[in-house]
Legacy VTK file of the C-alpha trace (Angstrom):
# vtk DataFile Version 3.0
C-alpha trace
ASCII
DATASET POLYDATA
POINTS 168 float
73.527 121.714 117.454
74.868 125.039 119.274
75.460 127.769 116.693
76.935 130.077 119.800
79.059 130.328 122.546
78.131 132.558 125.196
79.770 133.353 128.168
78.668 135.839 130.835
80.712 137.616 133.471
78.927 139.673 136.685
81.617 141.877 137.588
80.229 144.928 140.487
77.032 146.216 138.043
78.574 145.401 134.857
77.401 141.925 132.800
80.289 141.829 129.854
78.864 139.130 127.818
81.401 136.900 125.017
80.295 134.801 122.009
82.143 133.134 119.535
80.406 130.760 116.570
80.946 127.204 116.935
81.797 125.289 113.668
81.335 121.649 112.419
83.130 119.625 109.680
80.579 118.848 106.978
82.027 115.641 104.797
80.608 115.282 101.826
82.028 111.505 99.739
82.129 109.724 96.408
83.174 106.237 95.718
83.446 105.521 91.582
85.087 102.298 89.507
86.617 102.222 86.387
87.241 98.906 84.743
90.281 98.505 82.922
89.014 98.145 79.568
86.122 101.242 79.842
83.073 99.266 79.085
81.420 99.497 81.680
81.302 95.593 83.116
83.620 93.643 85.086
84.863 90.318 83.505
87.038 87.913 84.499
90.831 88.682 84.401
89.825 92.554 84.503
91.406 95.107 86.911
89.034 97.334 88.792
90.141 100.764 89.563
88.194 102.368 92.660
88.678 105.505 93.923
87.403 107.159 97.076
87.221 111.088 98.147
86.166 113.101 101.265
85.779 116.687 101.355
85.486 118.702 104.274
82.982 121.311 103.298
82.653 122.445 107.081
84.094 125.173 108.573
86.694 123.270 110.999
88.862 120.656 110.402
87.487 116.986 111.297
89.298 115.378 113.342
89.001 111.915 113.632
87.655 111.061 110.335
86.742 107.440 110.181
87.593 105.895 106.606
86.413 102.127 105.860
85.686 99.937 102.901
85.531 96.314 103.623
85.643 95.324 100.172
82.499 92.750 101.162
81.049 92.360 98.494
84.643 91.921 96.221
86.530 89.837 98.169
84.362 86.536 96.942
85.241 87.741 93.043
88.802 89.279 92.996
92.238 88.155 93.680
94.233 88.231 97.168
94.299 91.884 98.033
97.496 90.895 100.821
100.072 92.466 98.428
97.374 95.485 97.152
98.391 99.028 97.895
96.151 101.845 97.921
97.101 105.429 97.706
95.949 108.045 100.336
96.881 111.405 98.901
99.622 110.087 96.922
100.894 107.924 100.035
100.996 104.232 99.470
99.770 101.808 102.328
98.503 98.119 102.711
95.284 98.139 101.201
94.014 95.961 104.371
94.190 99.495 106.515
91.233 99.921 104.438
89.169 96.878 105.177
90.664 97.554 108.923
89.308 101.345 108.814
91.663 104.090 110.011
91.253 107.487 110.604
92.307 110.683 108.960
91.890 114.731 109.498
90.992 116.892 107.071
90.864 120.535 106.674
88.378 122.565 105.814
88.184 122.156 102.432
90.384 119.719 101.905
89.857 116.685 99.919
91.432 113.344 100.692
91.198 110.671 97.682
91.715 107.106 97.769
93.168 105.059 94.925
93.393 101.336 94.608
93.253 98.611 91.779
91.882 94.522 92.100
91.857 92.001 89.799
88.669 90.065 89.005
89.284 86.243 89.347
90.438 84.662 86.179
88.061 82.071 86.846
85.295 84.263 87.360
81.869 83.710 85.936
79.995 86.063 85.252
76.622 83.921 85.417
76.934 83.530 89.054
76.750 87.427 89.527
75.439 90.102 88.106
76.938 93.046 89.961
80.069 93.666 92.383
78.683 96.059 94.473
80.947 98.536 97.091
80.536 100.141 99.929
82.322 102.442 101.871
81.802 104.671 105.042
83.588 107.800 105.384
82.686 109.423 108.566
78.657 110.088 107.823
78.512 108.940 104.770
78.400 106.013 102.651
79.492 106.157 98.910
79.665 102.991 97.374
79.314 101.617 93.174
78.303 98.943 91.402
79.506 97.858 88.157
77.568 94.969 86.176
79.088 91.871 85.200
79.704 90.752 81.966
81.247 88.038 79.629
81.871 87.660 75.661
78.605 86.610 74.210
79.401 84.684 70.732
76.897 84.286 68.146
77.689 82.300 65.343
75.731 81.735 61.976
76.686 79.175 59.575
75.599 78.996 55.301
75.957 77.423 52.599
75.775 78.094 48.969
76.084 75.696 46.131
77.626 76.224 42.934
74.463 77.029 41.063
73.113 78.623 43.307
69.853 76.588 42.955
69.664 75.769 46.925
70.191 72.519 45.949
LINES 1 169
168 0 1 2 3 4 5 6 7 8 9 10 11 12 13 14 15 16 17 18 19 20 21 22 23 24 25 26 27 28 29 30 31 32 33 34 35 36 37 38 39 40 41 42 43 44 45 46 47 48 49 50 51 52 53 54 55 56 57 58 59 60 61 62 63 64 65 66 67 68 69 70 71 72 73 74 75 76 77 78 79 80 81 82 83 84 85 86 87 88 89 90 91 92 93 94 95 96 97 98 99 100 101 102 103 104 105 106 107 108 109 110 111 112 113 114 115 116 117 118 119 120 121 122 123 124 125 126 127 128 129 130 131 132 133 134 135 136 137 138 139 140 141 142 143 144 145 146 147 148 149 150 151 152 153 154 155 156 157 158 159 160 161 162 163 164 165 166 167
């Protein structure tokens, strides 16, 4: 990487001399879920609530920011996504210009966050899985989550007690 510009003039004796930093975006990115009853496990029926940020911590704005999540490993589990919005800064769009990828800028500092909610299969076992993991890519980076799988486990006991209590 080049930290400094330098450019060098000869005019007669004289050798005036400019420099000027150079600058890079730096992106850092997090992807987390949140399942919509907070335990921690996606079941069947169960919306999953995903959101993705970027933050430039650079000092220039990144241009050209390349923003992707192909839902891969979802898509088998969860509900057609072709009526799914996400939210890009508070901007709705078809959630397929995620899967697509598209591009974004962001100043330095600035943080762009991603919002969007599926629907785990009603049908969906949860003995054929037992994680939906996500990935994204966000420039450099990769965030992605996993959340475990689960189902209602039901135990049952059964007694009995006779009337004189004789356990006969």
């Amino acid at each position: 990487d080049v930290e400094v510009l330098t450019n060098l003039a000869v005019i007669g004796d004289e050798e005036p001399e400019a420099k000027i930093p150079t600058g890079k975006p730096v992106t850092e990115a997090d992807k987390s879920v949140l399942d919509e009853n907070e335990n921690r496990h996606a079941e069947a029926g169960e919306h999953l609530h995903y959101t993705i940020t970027a933050t430039n911590k650079g000092n220039v704005k990144h241009r050209g920011l390349f923003i992707q999540d192909t839902l891969e490993g979802l898509l088998p589990y969860i509900d057609e996504i072709d009526d799914v919005v996400m939210e890009v800064n508070g901007v709705e769009r078809p959630l397929q210009d995620l899967i697509d990828g598209f591009t974004e800028e962001l100043d330095v500092e600035e943080t762009l966050t991603i919002t969007f909610t599926v629907k785990v299969q009603d049908e969906f076992d949860a003995d054929d899985v037992d994680s939906l993991h996500n990935l994204a890519v966000v420039g450099d980076e990769k965030p992605e989550t996993e959340i475990p799988t689960g189902k209602p486990v039901i135990e049952a006991d059964k007694s009995v007690l006779d009337e004189n209590e004789n356990g006969h």
